[in-house]
C-alpha positions in Angstrom: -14.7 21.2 -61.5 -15.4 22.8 -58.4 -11.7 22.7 -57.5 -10.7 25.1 -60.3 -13.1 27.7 -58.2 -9.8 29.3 -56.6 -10.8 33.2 -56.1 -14.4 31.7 -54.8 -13.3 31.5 -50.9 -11.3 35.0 -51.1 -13.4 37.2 -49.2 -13.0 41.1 -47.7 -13.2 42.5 -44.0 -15.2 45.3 -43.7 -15.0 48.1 -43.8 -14.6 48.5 -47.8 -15.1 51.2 -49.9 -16.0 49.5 -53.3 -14.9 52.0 -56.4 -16.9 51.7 -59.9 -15.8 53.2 -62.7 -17.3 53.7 -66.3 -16.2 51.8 -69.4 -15.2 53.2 -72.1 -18.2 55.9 -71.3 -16.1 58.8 -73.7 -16.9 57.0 -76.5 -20.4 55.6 -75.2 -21.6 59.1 -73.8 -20.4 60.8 -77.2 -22.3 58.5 -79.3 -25.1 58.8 -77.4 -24.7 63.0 -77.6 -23.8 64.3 -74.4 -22.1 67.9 -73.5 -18.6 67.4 -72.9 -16.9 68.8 -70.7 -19.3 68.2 -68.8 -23.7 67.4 -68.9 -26.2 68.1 -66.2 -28.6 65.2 -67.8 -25.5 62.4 -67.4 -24.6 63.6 -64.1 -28.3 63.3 -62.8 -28.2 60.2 -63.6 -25.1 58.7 -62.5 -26.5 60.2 -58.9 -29.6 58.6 -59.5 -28.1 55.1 -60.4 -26.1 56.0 -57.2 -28.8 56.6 -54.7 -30.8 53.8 -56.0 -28.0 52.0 -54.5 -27.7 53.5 -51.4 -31.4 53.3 -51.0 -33.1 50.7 -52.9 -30.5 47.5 -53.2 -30.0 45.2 -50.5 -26.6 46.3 -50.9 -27.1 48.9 -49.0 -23.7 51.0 -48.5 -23.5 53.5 -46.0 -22.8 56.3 -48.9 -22.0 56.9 -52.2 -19.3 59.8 -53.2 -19.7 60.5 -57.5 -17.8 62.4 -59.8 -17.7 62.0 -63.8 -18.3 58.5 -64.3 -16.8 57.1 -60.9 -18.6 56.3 -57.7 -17.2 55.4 -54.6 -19.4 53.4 -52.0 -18.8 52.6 -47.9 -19.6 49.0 -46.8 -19.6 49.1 -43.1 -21.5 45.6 -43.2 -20.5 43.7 -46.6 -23.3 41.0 -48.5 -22.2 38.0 -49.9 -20.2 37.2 -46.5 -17.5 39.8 -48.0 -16.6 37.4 -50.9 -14.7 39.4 -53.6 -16.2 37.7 -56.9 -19.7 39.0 -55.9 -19.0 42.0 -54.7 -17.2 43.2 -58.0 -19.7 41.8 -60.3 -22.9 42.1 -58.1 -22.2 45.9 -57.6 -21.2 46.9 -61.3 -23.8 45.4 -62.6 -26.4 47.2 -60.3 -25.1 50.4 -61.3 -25.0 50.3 -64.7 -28.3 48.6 -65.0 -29.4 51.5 -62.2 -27.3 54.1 -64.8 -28.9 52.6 -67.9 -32.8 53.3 -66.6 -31.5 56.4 -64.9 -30.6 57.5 -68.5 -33.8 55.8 -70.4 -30.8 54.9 -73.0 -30.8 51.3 -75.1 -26.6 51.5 -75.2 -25.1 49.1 -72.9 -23.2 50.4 -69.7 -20.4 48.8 -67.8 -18.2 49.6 -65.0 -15.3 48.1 -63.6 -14.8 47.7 -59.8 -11.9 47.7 -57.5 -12.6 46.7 -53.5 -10.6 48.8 -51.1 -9.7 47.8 -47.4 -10.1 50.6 -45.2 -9.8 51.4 -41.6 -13.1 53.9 -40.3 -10.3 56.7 -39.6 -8.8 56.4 -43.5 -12.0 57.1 -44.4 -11.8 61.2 -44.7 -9.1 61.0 -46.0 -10.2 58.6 -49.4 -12.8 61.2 -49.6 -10.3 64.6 -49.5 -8.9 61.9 -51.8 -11.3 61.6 -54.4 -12.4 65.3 -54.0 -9.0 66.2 -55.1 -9.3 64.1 -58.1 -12.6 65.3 -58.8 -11.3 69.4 -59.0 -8.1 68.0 -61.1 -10.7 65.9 -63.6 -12.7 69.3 -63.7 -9.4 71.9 -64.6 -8.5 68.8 -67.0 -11.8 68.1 -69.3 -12.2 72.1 -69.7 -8.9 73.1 -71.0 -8.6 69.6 -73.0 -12.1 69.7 -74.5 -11.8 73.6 -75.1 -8.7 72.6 -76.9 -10.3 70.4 -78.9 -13.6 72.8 -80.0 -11.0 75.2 -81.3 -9.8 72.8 -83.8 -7.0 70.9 -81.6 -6.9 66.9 -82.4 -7.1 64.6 -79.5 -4.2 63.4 -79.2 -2.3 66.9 -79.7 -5.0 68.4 -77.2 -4.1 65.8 -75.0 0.0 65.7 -74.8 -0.3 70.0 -74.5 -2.7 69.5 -71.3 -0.3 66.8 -70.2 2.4 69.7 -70.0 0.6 72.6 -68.3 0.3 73.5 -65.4 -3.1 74.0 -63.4 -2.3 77.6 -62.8 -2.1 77.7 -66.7 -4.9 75.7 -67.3 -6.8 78.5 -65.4 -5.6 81.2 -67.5 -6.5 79.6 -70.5 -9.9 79.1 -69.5 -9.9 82.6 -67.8 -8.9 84.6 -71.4 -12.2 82.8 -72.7 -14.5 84.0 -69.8 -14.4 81.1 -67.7 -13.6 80.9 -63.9 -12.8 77.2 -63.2 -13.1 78.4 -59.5 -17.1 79.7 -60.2 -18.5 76.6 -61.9 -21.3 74.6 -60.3 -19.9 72.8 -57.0 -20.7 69.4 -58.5 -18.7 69.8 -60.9 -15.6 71.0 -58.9 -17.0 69.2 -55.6 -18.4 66.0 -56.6 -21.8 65.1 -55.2 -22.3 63.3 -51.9 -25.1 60.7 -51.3 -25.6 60.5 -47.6 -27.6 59.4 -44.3 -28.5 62.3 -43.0 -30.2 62.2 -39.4 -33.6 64.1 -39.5 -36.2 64.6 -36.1 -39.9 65.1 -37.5 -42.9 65.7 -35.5 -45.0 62.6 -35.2 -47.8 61.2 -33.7 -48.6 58.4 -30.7 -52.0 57.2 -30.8 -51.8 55.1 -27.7 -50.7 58.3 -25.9 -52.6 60.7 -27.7 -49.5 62.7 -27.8 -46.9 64.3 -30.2 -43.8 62.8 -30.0 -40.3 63.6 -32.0 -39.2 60.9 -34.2 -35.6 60.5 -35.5 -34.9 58.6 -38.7 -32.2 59.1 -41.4 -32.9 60.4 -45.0 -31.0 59.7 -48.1 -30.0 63.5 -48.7 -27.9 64.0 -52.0 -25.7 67.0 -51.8 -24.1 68.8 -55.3 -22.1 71.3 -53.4 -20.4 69.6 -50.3 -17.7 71.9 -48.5 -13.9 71.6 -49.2 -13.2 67.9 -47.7 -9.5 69.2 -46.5 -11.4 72.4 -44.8 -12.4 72.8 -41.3 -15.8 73.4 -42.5 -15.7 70.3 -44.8 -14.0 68.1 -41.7 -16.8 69.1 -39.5 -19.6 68.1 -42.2 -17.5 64.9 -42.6 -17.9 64.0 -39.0 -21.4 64.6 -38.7 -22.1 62.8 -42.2 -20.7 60.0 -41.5 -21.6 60.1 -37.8 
């Protein structure tokens, strides 16, 4: 039966950016009593479960961009010779098993996967991408969840939000003392999971000299600049050197 193995030989060209998304985590997280709109504790650990993938797995992608329950990962060199099937159940699985220790929760955790061809220029651009995404997420889950602690049903929460605008989102948040433009970066931002190029002071002992030693160090960052900024295109090109 071998034969019937058709989507075996399909197999990606790097570089890919491989996108994982949660499961059905509203109803998982809320059973399992996190904030919403938003919870430090499940954010800490979708960064976690991120870098240990970064970091840890012989996966090893170059970085790993997170918002909410989505993570987006760069493979400049892909395992698995690229194929397709093992790259969208290889990864998953390593995150929500990562997620699921990260957590120290008995619920089971999935994600679904999607590969995306890209060419090393497109790459800025995904991220202003998913950075947008990340700040209209953000102005979404406060006014609907807001909506909701006032006594508003889900599904009439969700068809008023799908009317506003974000400029009335604001104000609606603003008349109850929140600035949607003053809450914590990662929240508005996403968090970036990088290779950041460090020079330490080390040691020769054949020479009997100091000597400066370059390496790169898995920095996680929960306020990056504005992606579509000059300031956040400058960090860009030096993150992703």
């Amino acid at each position: 039966m071998k034969r019937k193995e058709i989507f075996s030989a399909i197999r990606a060209a790097p570089p890919v950016i491989v996108r994982l998304d949660g499961r059905n985590f509203k109803e998982s997280l809320s059973r399992l009593g996190f904030a919403k709109p938003y919870d430090l504790r499940f954010q800490q650990g979708m960064v976690a479960a991120a870098r240990m993938l970064v970091e840890q797995s012989s996966l090893a992608p170059e970085w790993a961009f997170t918002f909410s329950d989505e993570v987006s990962l760069l493979f400049k060199k892909l395992p698995f010779d690229g194929r397709l099937e093992k790259l969208d159940s290889v990864i998953p699985s390593y995150m929500a098993s990562a997620l699921t220790i990260a957590l120290k929760v008995e619920t089971p955790l999935a994600f679904d996967s999607r590969v995306i061809p890209v060419h090393p220029e497109e790459i800025p651009e995904y991220l202003a991408g998913r950075q947008a995404e990340t700040w209209r997420n953000h102005m979404q889950s406060y006014g609907f969840y807001t909506l909701v602690s006032e006594g508003m049903g889900e599904k009439e929460a969700a068809a008023k939000m799908k009317g506003m605008k974000f400029e009335d989102i604001h104000e609606l948040m603003w008349q109850r003392g929140v600035n949607l433009n003053e809450t914590p970066g990662w929240q508005r931002k996403g968090v970036f999971i990088y290779r950041k190029k460090t020079t330490r002071e080390g040691y020769n002992p054949l020479k009997g000299e100091k000597v400066s030693v370059e390496r790169r160090e898995v920095v996680e960052d929960w306020d990056p600049s504005l992606f579509t900024s000059d300031e956040g295109k400058a960090y860009l090109k030096q993150a992703l050197g």
